[in-house]
C-alpha positions as CSV (number, residue, x, y, z in Angstrom):
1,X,20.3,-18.6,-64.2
2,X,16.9,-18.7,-64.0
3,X,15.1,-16.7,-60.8
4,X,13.0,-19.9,-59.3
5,X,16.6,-21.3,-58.3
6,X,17.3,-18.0,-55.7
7,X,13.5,-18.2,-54.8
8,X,13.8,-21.5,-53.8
9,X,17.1,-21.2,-51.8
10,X,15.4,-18.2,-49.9
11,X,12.8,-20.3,-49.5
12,X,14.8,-23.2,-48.3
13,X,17.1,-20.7,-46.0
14,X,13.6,-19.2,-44.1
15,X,11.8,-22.7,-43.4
16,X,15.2,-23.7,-42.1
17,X,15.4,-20.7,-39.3
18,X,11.5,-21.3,-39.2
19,X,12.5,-24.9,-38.1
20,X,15.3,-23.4,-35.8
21,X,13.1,-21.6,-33.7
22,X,10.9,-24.8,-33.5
23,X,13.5,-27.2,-32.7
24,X,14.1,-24.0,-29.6
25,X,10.9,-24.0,-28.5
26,X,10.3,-27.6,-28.1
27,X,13.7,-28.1,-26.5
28,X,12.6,-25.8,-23.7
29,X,9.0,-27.6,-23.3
30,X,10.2,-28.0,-19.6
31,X,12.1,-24.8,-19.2
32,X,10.5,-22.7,-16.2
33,X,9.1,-19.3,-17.3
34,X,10.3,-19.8,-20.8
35,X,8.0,-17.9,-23.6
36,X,7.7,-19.6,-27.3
37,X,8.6,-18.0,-30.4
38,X,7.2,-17.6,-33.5
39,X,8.4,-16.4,-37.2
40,X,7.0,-15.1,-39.7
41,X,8.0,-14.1,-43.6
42,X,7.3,-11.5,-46.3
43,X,7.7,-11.3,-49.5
44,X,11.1,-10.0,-51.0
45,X,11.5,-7.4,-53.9
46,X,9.6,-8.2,-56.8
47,X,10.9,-7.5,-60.1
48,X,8.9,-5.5,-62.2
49,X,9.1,-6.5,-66.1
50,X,6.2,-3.7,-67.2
51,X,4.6,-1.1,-65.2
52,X,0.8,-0.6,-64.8
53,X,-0.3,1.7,-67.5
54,X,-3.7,4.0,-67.0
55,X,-6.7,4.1,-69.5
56,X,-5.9,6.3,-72.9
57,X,-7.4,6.4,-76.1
58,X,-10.4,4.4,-75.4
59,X,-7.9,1.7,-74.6
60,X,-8.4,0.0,-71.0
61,X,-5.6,0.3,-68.6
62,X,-3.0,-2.3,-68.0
63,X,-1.7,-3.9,-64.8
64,X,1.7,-3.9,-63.7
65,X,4.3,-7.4,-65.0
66,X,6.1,-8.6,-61.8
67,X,8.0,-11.6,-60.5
68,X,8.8,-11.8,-57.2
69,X,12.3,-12.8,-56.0
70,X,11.4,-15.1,-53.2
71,X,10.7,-14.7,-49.6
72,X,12.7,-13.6,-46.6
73,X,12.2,-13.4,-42.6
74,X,9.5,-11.1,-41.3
75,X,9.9,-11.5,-37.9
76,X,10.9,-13.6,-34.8
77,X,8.4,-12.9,-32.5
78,X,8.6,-13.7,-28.5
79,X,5.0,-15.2,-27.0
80,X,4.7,-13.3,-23.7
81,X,1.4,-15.3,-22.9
82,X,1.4,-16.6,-19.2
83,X,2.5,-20.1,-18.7
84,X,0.1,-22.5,-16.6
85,X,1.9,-22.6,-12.9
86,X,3.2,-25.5,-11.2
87,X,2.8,-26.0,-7.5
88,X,5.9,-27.3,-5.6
89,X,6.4,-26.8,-2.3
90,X,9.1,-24.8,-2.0
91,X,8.8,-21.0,-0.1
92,X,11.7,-19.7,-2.3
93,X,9.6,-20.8,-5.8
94,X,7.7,-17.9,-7.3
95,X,5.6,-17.5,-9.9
96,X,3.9,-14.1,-11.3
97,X,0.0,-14.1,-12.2
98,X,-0.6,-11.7,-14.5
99,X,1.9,-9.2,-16.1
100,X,5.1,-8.4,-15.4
101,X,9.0,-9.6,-14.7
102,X,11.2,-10.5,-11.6
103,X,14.8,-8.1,-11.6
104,X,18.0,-9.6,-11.4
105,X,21.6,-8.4,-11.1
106,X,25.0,-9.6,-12.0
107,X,26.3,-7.4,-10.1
108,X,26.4,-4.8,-12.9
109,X,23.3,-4.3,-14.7
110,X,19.7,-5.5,-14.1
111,X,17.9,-8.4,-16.4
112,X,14.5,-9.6,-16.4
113,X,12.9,-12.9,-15.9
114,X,9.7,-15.3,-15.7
115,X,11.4,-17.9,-13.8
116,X,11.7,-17.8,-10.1
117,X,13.3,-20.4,-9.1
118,X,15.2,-18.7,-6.4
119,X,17.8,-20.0,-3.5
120,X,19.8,-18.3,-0.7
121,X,23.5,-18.0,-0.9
122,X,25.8,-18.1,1.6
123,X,25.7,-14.5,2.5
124,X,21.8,-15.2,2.6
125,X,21.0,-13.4,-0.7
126,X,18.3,-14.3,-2.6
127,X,19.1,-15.5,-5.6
128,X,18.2,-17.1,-9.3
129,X,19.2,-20.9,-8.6
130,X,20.5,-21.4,-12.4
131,X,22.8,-18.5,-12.3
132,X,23.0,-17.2,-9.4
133,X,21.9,-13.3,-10.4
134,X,20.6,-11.3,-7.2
135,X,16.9,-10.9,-6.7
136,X,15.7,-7.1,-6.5
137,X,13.3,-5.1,-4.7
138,X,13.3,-3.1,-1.0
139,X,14.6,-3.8,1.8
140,X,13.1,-3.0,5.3
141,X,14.3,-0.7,7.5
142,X,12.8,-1.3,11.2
143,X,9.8,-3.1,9.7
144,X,9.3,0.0,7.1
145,X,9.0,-0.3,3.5
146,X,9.8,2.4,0.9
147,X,8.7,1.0,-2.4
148,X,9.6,4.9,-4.1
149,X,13.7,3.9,-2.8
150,X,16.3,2.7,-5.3
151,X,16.4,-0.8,-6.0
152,X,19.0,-3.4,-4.1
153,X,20.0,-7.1,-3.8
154,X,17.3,-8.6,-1.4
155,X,19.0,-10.6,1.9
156,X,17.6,-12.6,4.2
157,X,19.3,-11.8,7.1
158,X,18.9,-15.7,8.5
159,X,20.6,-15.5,12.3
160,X,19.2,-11.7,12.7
161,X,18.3,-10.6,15.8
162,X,15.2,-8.5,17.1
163,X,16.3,-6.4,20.3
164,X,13.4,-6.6,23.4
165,X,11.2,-3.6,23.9
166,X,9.6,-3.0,27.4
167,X,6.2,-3.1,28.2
168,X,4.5,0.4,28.6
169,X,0.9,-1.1,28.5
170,X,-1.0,-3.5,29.6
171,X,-4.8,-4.4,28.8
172,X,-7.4,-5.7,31.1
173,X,-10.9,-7.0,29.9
174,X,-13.5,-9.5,30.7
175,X,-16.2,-8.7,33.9
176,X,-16.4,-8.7,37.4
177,X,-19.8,-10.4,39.0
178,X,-21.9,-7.8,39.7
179,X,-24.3,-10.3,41.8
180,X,-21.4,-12.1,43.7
181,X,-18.7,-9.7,44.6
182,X,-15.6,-11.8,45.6
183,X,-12.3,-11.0,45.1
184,X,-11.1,-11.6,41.4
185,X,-7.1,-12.1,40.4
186,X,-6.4,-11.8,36.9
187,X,-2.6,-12.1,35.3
188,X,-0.2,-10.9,32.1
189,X,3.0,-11.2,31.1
190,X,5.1,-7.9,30.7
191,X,8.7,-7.5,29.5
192,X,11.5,-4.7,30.9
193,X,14.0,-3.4,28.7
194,X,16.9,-6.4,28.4
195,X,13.9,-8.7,27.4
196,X,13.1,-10.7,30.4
197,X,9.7,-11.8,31.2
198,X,7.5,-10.6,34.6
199,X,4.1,-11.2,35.7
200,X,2.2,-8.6,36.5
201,X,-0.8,-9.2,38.6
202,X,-3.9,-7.6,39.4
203,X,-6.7,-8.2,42.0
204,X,-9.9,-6.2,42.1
205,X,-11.9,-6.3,45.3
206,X,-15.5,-5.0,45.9
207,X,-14.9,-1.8,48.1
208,X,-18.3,-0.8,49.3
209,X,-17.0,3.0,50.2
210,X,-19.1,5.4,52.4
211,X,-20.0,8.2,50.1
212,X,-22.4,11.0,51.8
213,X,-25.6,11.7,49.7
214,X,-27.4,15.4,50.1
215,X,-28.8,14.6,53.5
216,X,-25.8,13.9,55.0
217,X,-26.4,10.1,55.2
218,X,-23.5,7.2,54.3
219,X,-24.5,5.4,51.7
220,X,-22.7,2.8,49.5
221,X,-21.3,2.9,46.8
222,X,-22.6,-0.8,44.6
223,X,-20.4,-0.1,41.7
224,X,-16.7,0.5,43.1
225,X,-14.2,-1.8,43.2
226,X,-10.2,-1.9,44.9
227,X,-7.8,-2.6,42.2
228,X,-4.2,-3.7,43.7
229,X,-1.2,-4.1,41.4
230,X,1.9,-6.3,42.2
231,X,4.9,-7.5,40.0
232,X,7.3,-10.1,40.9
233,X,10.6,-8.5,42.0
234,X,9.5,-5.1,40.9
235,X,8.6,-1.6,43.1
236,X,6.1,0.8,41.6
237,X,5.1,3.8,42.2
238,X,3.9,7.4,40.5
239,X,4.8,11.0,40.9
240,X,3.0,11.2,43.9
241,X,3.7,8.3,45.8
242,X,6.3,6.3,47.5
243,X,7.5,3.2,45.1
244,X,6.6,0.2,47.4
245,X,5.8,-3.6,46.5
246,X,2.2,-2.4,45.1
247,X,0.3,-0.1,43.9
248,X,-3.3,0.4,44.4
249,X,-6.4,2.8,42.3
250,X,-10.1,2.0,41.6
251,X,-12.6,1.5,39.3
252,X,-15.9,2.6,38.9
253,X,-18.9,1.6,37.0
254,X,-22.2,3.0,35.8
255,X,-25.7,2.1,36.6
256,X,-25.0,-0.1,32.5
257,X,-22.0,-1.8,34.1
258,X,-19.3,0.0,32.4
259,X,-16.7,1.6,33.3
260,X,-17.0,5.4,34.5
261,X,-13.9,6.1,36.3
262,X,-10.4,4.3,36.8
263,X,-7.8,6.3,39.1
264,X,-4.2,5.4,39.6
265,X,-3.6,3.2,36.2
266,X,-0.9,5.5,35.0
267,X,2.4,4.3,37.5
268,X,6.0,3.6,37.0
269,X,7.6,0.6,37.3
270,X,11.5,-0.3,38.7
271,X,12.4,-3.9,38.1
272,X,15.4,-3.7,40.9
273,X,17.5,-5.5,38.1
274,X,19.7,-2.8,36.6
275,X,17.0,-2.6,33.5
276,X,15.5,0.7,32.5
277,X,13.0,2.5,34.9
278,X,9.7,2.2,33.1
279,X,8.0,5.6,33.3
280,X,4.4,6.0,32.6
281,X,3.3,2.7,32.2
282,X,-0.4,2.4,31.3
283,X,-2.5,0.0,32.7
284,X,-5.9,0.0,30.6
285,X,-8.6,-1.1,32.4
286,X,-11.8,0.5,29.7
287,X,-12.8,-2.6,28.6
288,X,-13.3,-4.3,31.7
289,X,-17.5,-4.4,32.6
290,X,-19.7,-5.4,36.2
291,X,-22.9,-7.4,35.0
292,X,-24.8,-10.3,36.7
293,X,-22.7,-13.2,35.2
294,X,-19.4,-15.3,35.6
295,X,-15.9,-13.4,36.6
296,X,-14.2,-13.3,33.2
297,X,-11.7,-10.7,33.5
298,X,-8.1,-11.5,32.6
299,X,-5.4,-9.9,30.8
300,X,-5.7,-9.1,27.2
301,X,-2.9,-7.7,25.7
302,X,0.3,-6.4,26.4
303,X,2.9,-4.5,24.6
304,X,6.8,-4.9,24.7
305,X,8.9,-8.6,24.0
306,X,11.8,-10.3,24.6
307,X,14.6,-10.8,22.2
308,X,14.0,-13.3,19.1
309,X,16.3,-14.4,16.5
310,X,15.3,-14.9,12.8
311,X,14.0,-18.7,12.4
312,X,11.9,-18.9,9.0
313,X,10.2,-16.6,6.1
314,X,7.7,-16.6,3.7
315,X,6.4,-14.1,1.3
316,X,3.0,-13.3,0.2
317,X,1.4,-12.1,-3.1
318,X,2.6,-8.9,-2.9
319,X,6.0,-9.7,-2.5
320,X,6.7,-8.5,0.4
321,X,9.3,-11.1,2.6
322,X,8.0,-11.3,6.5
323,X,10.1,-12.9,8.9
324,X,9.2,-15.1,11.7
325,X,11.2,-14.5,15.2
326,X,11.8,-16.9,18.0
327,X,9.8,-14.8,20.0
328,X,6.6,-15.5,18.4
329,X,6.8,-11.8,16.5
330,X,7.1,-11.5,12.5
331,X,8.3,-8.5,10.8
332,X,8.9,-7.0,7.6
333,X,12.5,-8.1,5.7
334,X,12.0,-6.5,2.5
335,X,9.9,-6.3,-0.9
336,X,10.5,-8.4,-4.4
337,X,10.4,-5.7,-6.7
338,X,8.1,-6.3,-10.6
339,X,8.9,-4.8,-13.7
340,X,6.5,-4.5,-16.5
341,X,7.0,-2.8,-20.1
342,X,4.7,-1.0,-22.2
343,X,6.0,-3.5,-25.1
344,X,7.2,-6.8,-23.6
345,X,7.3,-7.9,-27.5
346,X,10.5,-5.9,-27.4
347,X,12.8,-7.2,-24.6
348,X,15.7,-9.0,-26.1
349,X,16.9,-12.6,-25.0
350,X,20.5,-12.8,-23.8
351,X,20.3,-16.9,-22.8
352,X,19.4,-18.0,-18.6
353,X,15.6,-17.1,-19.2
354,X,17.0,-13.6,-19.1
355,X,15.9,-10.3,-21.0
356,X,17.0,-7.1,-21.8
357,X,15.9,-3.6,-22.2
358,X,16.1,-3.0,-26.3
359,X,15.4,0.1,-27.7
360,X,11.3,-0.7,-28.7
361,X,10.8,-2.1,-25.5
362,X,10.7,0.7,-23.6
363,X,11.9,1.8,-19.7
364,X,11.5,-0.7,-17.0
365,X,8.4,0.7,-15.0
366,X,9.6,-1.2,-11.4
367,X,6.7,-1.8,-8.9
368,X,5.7,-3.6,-6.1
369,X,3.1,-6.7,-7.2
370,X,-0.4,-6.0,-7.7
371,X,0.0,-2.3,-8.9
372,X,-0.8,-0.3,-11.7
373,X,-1.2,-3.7,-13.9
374,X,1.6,-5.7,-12.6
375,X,1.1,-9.0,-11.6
376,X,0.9,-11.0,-7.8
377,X,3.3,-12.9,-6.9
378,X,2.3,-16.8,-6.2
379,X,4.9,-18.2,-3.7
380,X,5.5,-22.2,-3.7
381,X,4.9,-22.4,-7.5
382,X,6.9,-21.8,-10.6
383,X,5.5,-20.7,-14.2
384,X,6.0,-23.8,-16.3
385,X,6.8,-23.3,-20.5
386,X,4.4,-21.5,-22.8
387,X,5.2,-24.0,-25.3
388,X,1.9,-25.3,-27.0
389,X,3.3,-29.3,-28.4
390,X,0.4,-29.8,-30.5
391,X,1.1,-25.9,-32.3
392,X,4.6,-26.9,-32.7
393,X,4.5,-30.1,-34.1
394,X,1.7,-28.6,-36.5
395,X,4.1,-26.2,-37.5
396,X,6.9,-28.5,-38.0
397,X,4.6,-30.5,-40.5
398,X,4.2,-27.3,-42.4
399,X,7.4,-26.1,-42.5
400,X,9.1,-29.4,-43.4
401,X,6.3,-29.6,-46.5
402,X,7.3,-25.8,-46.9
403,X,11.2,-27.2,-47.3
404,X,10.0,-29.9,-49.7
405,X,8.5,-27.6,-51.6
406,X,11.2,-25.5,-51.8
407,X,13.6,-28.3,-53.0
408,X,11.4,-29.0,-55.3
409,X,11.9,-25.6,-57.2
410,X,15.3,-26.4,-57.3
411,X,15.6,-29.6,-58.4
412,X,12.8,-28.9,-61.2
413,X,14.6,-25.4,-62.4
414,X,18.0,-27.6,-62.4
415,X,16.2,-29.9,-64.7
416,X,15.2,-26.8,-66.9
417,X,18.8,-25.8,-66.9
418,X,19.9,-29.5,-68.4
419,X,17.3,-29.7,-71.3
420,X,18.6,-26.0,-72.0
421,X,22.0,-27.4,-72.3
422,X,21.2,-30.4,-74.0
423,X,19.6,-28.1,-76.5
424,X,23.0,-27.6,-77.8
425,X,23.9,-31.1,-78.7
């Protein structure tokens, strides 16, 4: 048999997988987070009929006789270039920008992935909506991240609960008329230990004390003012003095209308409603000023809240999950986790959009978004098919001419093959 016949059948075998891997990628045009192939061939073993002889004799050298015994598969390589993202609405859609892989589980080993299409189960875990493999990363613990702990299914624990904290400060601000002194009554919500709200209010009036100067003479004092505390149900009181329904301190300003002095601000609080004694409670009156202009002062800020339950979610290009609470508060759930590989090129496809770790791919170096050349995280999109049409069908022309071809040596050595047996008659 004559050698074009096997060069042609390797031929024909190759542009076949060639059109395999074709047929692949355009049947995945719409795949989310699915990355193209490519192949690629090399020759095969040429048979050498006279080796290359060197100059002797004053005769010129000779090159080598060889015939080369077709072609075979170089490689099957996997296009890790970034897919164009497609904006859809959804929280629990995520796409990466840049470099990088989402971590799933099966429960039994980790895989890697492009597409995040995610969806909560029924036990709230987050988890790839084709198969149903468990998202990784960190979870929270009190609002704490630790991105250096060991990787675990992310939950979302929908129905959760955030326990009240008391108040232990309250902030004042704004200014008192230094030009019109009238009594001023400013207001904040506080919180005692079970959660429930109480007002807690504060009214400042212009004192006027008698202070003696170096001769003996009253004089008085511009720049001080009476501050009175009250809170509805509550008694208060400090180390030093009897609780009762109020509490009382002042507040003094310079010559620049700032504050100089504040007595009495540090008090405890008894709610008379089986809640915890609040002891120490700050009332921060620093920021408060007396200048020739409208009363302003009200209250600011307060620390401490009431109990909120879990209502919604969202997560941000870091990957990190932050809840929203009933009681206006968010807080940290947890962190999606990002792998990236010092030779992507190497992961090996086991079907769902998944990889796998191979042996040239190298360890998974896991990461939170945005670090040490891993990717953000793009929530409410998903990373659409690498798959270039107009390459493929360009390729398909080529490799069904490469096929044609390739029948063609056959068909023509076959006809060799006849007139060599028809020699005979």
């Amino acid at each position: 048999m004559m050698r074009s016949m096997y060069a042609g059948v390797s031929g024909l075998k190759t542009h076949q997988t060639r059109m395999d891997v074709i047929g692949n990628n355009i049947a995945n045009v719409n795949t989310a987070g699915f990355k193209a192939s490519r192949v690629t061939f090399k020759e095969m073993l040429s048979q050498t009929l006279s080796g290359a002889k060197a100059p002797q004799d004053n005769r010129g050298g000779m090159n080598p006789q060889q015939v080369g015994l077709g072609v075979s598969l170089g490689s099957i390589d996997t296009n890790h270039v970034q897919g164009n993202l497609q904006s859809t609405g959804l929280g629990t859609d995520l796409a990466i920008q840049g470099n990088g892989y989402f971590i799933v589980n099966n429960g039994t080993q980790n895989f890697y992935t492009r597409a995040g299409a995610l969806t909560l189960d029924e036990n709230g875990n987050l988890v790839n909506a084709s198969n149903g493999y468990i998202m990784q990363g960190w979870l929270a613990n009190n609002g704490i991240i630790n991105t250096n702990s060991p990787l675990t299914g992310i939950r979302i624990p929908i129905g959760d609960t955030m326990a009240p904290q008391a108040s232990t400060e309250a902030v004042f601000a704004g200014n008192l008329n230094a030009a019109d002194r009238v009594d001023w009554t400013a207001t904040i919500d506080i919180y005692d230990s079970q959660g429930q709200k109480h007002t807690l209010t504060l009214k400042f009036t212009h004192t006027g004390n008698d202070t003696d100067n170096d001769n003996g003479n009253d004089t008085v004092n511009d720049n001080e003012w009476n501050w009175t505390a009250t809170i509805d149900g509550a008694t208060l009181g400090g180390s030093n003095e009897v609780d009762s329904d109020e509490i009382t301190g002042t507040i003094i300003f310079g010559g620049d209308g700032k504050v100089v002095e504040v007595t009495g601000n540090t008090f405890d609080i008894n709610f008379n409603n089986g809640t915890e004694k609040i002891t120490g409670f700050n009332l921060d009156l620093s920021a408060v000023t007396q200048m020739a202009g409208d009363n302003t002062l009200d209250g600011l800020y307060a620390d401490g809240y009431s109990m909120g339950s879990l209502e919604s979610f969202s997560i941000d290009n870091a990957g990190v999950i932050t809840g929203s609470y009933s009681n206006g508060l968010t807080k940290a759930i947890g962190q999606i986790a990002i792998a990236n590989f010092s030779n992507a090129g190497g992961l090996t496809r086991v079907g769902d959009t998944l990889f796998a770790e191979s042996q040239n791919s190298g360890i998974a170096q896991i990461g939170a978004a945005g670090t040490a050349g891993r990717g953000k995280i793009s929530a409410g999109t998903l990373e659409m098919s690498n798959v270039d049409l107009a390459e493929q069908f360009t390729d398909m022309i080529t490799t069904q001419r490469g096929f044609q071809a390739n029948s063609r040596i056959i068909s023509t050595t076959d006809e060799m093959l006849q007139d060599l047996v028809n020699l005979k008659r």
